[in-house]
C-alpha positions in Angstrom: 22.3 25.6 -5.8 20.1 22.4 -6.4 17.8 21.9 -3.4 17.4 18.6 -1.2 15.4 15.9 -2.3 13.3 13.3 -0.3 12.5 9.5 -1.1 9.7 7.5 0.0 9.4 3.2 -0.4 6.8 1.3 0.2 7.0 -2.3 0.2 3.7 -3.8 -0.1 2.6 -7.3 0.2 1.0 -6.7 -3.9 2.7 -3.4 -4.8 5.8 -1.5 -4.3 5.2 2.2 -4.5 7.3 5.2 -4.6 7.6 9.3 -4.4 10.0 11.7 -4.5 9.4 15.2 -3.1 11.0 18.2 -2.5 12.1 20.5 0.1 8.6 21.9 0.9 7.3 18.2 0.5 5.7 18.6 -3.2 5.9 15.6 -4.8 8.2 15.3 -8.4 7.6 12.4 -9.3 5.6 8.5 -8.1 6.3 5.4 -9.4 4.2 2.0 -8.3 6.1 -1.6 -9.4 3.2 -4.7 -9.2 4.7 -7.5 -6.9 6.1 -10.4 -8.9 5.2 -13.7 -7.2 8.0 -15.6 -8.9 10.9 -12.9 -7.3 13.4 -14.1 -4.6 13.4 -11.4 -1.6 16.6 -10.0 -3.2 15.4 -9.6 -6.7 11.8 -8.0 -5.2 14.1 -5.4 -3.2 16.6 -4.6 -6.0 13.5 -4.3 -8.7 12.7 -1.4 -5.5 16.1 0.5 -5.6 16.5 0.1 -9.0 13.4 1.5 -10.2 13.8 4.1 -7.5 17.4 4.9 -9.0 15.5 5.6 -12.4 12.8 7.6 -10.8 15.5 10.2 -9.0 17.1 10.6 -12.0 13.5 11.1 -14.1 12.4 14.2 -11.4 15.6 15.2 -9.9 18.7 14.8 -11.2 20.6 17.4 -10.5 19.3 17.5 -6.8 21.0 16.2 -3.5 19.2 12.8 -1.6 19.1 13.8 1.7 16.8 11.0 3.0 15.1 8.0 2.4 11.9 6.6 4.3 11.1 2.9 3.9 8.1 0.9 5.2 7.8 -2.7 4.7 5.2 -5.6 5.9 7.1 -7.3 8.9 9.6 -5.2 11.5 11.9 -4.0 9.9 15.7 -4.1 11.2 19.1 -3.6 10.1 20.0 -6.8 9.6 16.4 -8.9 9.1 12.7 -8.0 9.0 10.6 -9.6 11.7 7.3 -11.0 11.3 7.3 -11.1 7.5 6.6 -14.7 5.8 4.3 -13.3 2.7 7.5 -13.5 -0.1 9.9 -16.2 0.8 13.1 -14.9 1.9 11.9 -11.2 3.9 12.7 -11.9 6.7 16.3 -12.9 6.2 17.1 -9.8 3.9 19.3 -7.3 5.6 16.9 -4.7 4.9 18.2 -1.1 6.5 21.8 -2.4 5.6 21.3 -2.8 2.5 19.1 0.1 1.7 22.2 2.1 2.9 24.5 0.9 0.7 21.8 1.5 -2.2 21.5 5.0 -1.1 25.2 5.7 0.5 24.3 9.7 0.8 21.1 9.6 2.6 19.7 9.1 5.9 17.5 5.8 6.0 14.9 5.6 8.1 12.7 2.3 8.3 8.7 1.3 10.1 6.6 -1.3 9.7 3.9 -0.6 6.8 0.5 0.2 9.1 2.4 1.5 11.7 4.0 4.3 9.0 0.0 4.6 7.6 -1.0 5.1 11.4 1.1 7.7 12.0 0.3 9.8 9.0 -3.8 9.5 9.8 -3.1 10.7 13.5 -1.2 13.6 12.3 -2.9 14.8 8.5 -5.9 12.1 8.0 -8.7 10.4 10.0 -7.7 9.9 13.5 -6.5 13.5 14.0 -8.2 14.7 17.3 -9.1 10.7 18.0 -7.6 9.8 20.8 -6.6 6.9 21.9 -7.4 5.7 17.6 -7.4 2.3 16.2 -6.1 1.9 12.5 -7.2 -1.3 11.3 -4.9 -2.7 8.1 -6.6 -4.5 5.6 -4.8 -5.0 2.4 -2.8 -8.4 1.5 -2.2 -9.1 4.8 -3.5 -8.3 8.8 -2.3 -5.7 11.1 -3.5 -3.0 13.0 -1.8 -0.3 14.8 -2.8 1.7 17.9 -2.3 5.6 18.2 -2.4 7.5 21.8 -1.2 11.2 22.3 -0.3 11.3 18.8 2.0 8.7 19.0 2.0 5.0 17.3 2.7 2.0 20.3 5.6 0.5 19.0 5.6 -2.3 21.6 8.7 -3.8 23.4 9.9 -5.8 19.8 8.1 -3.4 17.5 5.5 -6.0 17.3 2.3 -4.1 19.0 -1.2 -4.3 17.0 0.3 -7.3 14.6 -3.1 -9.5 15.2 -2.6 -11.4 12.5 -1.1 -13.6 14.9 -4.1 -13.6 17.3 -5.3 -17.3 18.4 -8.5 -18.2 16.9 -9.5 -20.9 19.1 -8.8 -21.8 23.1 -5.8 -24.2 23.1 -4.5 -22.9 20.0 -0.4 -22.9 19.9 2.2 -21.6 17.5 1.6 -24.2 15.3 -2.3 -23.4 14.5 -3.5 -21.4 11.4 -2.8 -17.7 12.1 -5.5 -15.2 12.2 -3.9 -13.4 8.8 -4.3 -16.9 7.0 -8.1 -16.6 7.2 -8.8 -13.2 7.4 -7.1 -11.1 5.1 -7.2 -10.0 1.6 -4.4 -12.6 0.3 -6.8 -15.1 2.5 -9.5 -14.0 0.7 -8.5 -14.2 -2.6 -7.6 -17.6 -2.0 -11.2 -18.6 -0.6 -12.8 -17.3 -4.0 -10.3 -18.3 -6.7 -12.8 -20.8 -8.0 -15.6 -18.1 -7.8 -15.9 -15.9 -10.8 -14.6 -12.7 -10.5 -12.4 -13.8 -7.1 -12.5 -11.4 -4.5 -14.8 -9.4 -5.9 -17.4 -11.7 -5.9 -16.9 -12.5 -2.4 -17.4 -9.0 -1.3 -19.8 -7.1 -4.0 -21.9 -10.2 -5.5 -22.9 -12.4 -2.6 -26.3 -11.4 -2.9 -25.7 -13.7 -5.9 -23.9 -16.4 -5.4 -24.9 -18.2 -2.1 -21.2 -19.9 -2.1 -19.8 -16.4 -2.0 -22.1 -15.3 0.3 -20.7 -17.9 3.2 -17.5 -17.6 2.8 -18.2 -13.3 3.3 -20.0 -14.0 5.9 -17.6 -15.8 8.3 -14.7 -13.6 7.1 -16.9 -10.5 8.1 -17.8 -12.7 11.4 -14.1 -13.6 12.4 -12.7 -10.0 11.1 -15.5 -8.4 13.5 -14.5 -11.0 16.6 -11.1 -9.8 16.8 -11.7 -5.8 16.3 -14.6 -6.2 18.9 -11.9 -8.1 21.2 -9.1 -4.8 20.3 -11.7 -2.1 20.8 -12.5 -3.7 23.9 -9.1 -3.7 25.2 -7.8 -0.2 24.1 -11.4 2.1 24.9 -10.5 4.2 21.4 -12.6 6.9 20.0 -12.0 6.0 16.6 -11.4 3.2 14.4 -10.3 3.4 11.2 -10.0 1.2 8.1 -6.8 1.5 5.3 -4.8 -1.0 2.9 -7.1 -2.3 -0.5 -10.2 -4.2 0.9 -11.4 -0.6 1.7 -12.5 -0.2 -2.1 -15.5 -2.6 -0.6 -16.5 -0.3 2.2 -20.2 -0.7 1.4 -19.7 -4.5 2.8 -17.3 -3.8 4.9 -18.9 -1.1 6.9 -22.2 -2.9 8.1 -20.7 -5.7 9.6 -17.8 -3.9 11.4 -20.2 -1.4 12.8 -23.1 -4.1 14.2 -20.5 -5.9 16.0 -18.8 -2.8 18.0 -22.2 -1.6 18.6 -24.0 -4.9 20.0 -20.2 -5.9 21.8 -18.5 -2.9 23.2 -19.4 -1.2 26.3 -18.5 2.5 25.1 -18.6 1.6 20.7 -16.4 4.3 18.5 -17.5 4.9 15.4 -15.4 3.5 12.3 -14.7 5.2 9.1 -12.4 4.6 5.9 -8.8 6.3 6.4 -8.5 9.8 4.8 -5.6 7.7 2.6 -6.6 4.4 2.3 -4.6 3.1 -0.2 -1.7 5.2 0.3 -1.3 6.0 3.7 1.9 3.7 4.1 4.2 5.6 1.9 2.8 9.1 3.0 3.6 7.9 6.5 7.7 7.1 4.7 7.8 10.2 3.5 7.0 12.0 6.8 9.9 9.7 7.8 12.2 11.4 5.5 11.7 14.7 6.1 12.0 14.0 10.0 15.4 12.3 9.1 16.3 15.9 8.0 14.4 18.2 10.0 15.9 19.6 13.4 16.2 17.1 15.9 13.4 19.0 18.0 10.8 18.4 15.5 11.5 14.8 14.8 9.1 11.8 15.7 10.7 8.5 16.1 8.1 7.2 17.9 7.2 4.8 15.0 10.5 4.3 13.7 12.2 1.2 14.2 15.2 2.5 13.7 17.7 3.2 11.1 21.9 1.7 10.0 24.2 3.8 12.1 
């Protein structure tokens, strides 16, 4: 008889990647689908399903889906995603609702992207035996996620760690520019689209180009502000970095370090995730198989919940 397949989805901000594993959790088969700018939110999450459709019938088709794990940027619920502005129309798609009608058969379980990436560095990558850990996000967009006991803080809306809404100024209100909009790697790529070479020479060439050398500078200043400000508050023994911008770790590294050391009492050290770049849909396939695994060895801790 056919064994039981898994799925794991991760919606990215600049990439949609997928895997399909196995029982014993060997992966068959990955696919990754680049983000089209010009997609609605529906046409962005059917491109998803349907080139997931095509990848379970590539690796496994004569095998059973038993579950599907799903991470996305925002919160994600039944009936909306939270928190999710980067592609017009997120935050209104019905996003465990309708991953259940694309996959009728399977369990669906759903998490926020960093959370899901958290997770799966507490219990395989960097932060295992760091406790209380800091995972900082820094991809397309801003988030960080905050790991005690083993277990990602959710928060009371599923909204903990998402400081790219932090104020950046006293008197700031709703209404001001959000931390993400300055400092992040969509934020960044906007700041050096009349540079040549973009974000690259922002991060690896501003010993170059004095231009790109300022506008580094104050995103490594603000970045550093507000993980001094989160280290303070949580005391954690580890911080560590995922999501793209980690492929510049050389500049990243200095500046992050100098500011824990010179502005927390009790400074942990910070180091690249163990998965940087893929820690998100590692973390959705942990999901799955806890879908199907026996109800003593799930972890819903950093789940935000799945259709009924």
């Amino acid at each position: 008889m056919p064994g039981l397949v898994r799925l794991g989805v991760d919606f990215g901000g600049s990439k949609i990647a997928l895997a399909v594993v196995d029982d014993a959790g060997e992966r068959l088969g990955q696919a990754v689908l680049p983000v089209t700018p010009t997609d609605s939110a529906q046409q962005h999450f059917d491109r998803a399903v349907a080139r997931a459709h095509r990848l379970l019938a590539e690796v496994a088709p004569d095998r059973l889906l038993a579950a599907v794990g799903a991470c996305t940027f925002g919160i994600p619920r039944v009936d909306r995603i939270d928190l999710a502005p980067n592609i017009a129309g997120w935050e209104q798609l019905a996003f465990g609702r309708r991953l259940q009608l694309a996959f009728p058969d399977a369990r669906i379980m759903m998490a926020t992207d960093v959370k899901a990436a958290a997770a799966y560095e507490a219990e395989h990558g960097a932060l295992v035996g760091h406790d209380p850990g800091l995972y900082l996000n820094l991809g397309t967009g801003l988030a960080a996620a905050i790991v005690t006991h083993g277990v990602v803080l959710t928060g009371r809306h599923g909204a903990a760690g998402e400081i790219g809404y932090n104020l950046r100024h006293i008197g700031d209100g709703k209404d001001e520019v959000r931390l993400e909009e300055v400092v992040s790697g969509k934020a960044l790529a906007a700041a050096g689209a009349a540079l040549p070479g973009g974000v690259a020479s922002l991060l690896d060439r501003a010993t170059d180009d004095p231009r790109a050398a300022r506008l580094r500078s104050a995103f490594l200043d603000e970045l550093a502000y507000h993980l001094v400000n989160l280290a303070i508050a949580v005391d954690p023994a580890r911080v560590v970095v995922g999501g793209g911008m980690v492929r510049s770790w050389d500049q990243l590294r200095p500046a992050l370090e100098s500011a824990l050391a010179d502005a927390v009492p009790f400074p942990p050290e910070v180091v690249p995730a163990a998965h940087p770049y893929d820690a998100p849909l590692r973390g959705a396939l942990v999901m799955a198989a806890s879908a199907v695994a026996p109800s003593t060895d799930r972890r819903p801790a950093y789940t935000e919940g799945a259709p009924a």
